[in-house]
Residue, then its C-alpha position, 0 to 999 in steps of 0.5 A: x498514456x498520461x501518466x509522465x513521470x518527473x524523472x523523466x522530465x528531469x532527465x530530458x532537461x539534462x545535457x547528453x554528453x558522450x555516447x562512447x563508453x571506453x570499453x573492451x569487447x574482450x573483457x566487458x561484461x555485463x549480467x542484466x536481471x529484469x523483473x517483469x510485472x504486469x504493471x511495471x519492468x525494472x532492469x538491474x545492469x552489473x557492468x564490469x569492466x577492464x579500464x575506467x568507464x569514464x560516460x557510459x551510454x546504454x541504450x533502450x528502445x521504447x514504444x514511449x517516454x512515457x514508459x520511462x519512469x526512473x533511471x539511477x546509477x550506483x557505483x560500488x559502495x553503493x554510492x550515487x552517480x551522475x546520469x544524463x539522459x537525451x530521447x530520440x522521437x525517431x527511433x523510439x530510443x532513450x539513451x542514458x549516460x552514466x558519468x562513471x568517471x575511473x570506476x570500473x564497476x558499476x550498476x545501473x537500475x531502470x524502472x519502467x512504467x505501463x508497458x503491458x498491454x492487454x488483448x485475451x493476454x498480455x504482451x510486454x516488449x523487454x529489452x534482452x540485452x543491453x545496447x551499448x556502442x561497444x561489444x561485451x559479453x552479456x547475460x541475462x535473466x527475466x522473471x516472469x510475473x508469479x502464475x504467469x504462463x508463458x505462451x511466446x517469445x522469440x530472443x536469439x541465445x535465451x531459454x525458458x526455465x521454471x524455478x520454484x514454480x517462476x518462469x525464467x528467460x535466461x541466456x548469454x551473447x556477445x553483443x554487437x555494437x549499437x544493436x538492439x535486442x529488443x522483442x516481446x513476451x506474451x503471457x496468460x494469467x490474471x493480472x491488474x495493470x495498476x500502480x499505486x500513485x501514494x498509499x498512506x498506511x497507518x498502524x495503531x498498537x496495542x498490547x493485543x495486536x495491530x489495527x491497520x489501515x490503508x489508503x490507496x491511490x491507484x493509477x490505471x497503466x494498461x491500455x484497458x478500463x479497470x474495475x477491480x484491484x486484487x491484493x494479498x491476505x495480509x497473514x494473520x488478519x482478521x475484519x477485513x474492510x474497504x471502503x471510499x468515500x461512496x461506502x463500503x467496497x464489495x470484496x471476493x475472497x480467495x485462497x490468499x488474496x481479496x479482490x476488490x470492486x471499485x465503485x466505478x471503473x478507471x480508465x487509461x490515466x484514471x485514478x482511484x481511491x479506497x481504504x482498507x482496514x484489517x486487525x493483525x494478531x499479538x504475534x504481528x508484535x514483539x513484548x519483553x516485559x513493558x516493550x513493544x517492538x514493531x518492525x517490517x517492510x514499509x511497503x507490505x510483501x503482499x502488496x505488488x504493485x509500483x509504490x510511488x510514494x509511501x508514508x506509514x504512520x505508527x500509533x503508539x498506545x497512550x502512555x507510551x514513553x522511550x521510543x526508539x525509531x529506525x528509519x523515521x522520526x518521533x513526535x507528539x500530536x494529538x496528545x499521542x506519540x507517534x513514528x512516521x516513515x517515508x519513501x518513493x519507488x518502492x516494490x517487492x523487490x526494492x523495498x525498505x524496513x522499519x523498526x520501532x521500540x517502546x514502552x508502554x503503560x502497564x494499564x491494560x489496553x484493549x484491541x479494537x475488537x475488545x474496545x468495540x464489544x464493550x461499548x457495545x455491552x455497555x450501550x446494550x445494557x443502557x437500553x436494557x435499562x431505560x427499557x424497563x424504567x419505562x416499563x415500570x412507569x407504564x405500569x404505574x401510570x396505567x395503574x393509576x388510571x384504573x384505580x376508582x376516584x375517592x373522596x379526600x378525608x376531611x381533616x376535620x368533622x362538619x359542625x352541626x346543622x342550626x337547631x331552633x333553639x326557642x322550641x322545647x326550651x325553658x323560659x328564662x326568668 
């Protein structure tokens, strides 16, 4: 795998500093929730507990450090904590060390990257429980991804439930200092093994609707080539299009999704690029009088991958004035104003908004489908045009040649042929 994370980096250049929370085994406890996606897991730990934790160590057991892509620490305002990490080759295992001072509770989020493997179906190693060299009493809950179908696991203490058509592992255990609780998952379902390296995404308004347009780069994180990406149908869009640098991109489409085929396939640590265009409705958009609103999830609902660098760029319609961003910043190029937004490490599940207000030119503006039809009528009727000029000058011309050739009038009459005037004439005398 290629694809080693700069968190990681970073975190292996820190100093490892204690690997002995001061903890309780009767009265610590922890609730772990795991998301699992085909292309990444992400482990969101609440530990509670009776005295402060002072550096608290958890323990993963990884197939790689190449799995590893983030690892962040909150404490319960929601502030930032020290962390410190140290990866043992030996054992598979990376430790990290929350520097959790006189806190008491704390959360600890882990995202993991490339874990799936593909073989007829997909297999995903989870860590159940979380390992740490104290006893506490744990809970956990492990999504599956949404269509999966569950065909094996083996977890003492955790059951399979299915909630709103999800498949869920939960369960409940008293820890053991230092084990490890650390199998796999197999599932069945059709799946992309991709995360997206950066997706720049830009939106022009206009009193009609939205015109989008997003540029993908996707990394290849399974162990299988890949050929295709399938994403959701944004609501309401209309003319959907993707294309590369090659041309247009075939798409197949579904009851809510498009798959799209790359021109060529990516292997393991392969990248690939596209573009995809669609125009969404009026309702993608808020007016009261001369405002438009426009707000939403930077990354798109839609779109379930590992985003790990976004940047949405928002157009506003020429004449736009008195904008009102949250979120990002306002500036001018091109003679145009727009908003830009930023952020890393987004998914479904951790992802943020975006908002922005402003007023525009009561002069109408058209959407891309209006703006397009009428240079489209107005090119139409340009040749219908020269189209019949020529005609007319054919006809002209073709006439002429026809026509016999005449004489020009002369502008005046001859004079008259010389007569021998010494013939029938007087003698003078």
């Amino acid at each position: 795998m290629h694809h080693r994370t700069l968190a990681a980096l970073v975190m292996l250049s820190l100093i490892f500093t204690s690997f002995t929370p001061s903890v309780s085994s009767t009265d610590a406890a922890v609730q772990r929730y795991v998301y699992l996606e085909p292309g990444y897991q992400i482990y969101i730990d609440d530990y509670s507990l009776p005295a402060p934790a002072g550096n608290f160590t958890i323990s993963f057991n990884l197939g790689s450090l190449y799995y590893l892509y983030s690892v962040r620490a909150f404490g319960p305002e929601n502030q930032a904590l020290g962390i410190s990490g140290n990866w043992t080759q030996e054992s598979s295992t990376f430790k990290v060390t929350v520097q959790a001072g006189e806190l008491t509770n704390f959360k600890v989020i882990t995202t993991l990257i490339g874990t799936t493997t593909y073989s007829s179906n997909y297999t995903t190693p989870i860590n159940f429980f979380p390992s740490i060299n104290a006893s506490l009493s744990a809970t956990t809950t492990v999504r599956l991804p949404a269509g999966a179908e569950l065909l094996e696991f083996n977890e003492t203490g955790v059951s399979q439930s299915t909630i709103d058509g999800v498949i869920l592992l939960s369960g409940s255990i008293q820890t053991t200092p230092g084990a490890h609780y650390y199998s796999n998952v197999t599932y069945n379902g059709t799946f992309d093994l991709l995360a997206i390296q950066s997706l720049e995404r830009t939106i022009e308004v206009h009193a009609a609707g939205e015109h989008v347009r997003e540029s993908f780069k996707l990394i290849n994180v399974g162990n299988v080539k890949a050929t295709s990406v399938t994403l959701g149908i944004p609501e309401g869009a209309t003319n959907l299009r993707a294309y590369d640098l090659i041309g247009n991109l075939p798409m197949t489409f579904g009851d809510d999704n498009v798959t799209i085929a790359f021109h060529a396939r990516i292997l393991t640590g392969e990248f690939a690029a596209f573009t995809l265009e669609y125009d969404l409705p009026q309702s993608s958009i808020s007016m009261s009088g001369n405002t438009i609103s426009v707000s939403g999830s930077l990354l798109p609902e839609w779109c379930n991958f590992l985003v790990r660098q976004l940047n949405l760029t928002v157009v506003m319609p020429e004449g736009s004035s008195n904008a009102v961003v949250q979120g990002g910043t306002v500036n001018t190029s091109g003679g145009k104003t727009i908003a830009s937004f930023s952020n890393v490490s987004l998914t479904p599940f951790f992802n943020a908004d975006y908002s922005l207000s402003f007023s525009y030119s009561p002069v109408a503006t058209m959407s891309w489908g209006a703006a397009i039809a009428v240079i489209i009528v107005v090119a139409v009727a340009a040749y219908l045009a020269y189209l019949a000029f020529r005609r007319r000058r054919v006809a002209h011309d073709e006439g002429n040649a026809r026509a016999p050739a005449q004489q020009p009038s002369p502008s005046r009459q001859p004079p008259p042929s010389p007569r021998d005037h010494s013939k029938g004439q007087k003698a003078k005398k």
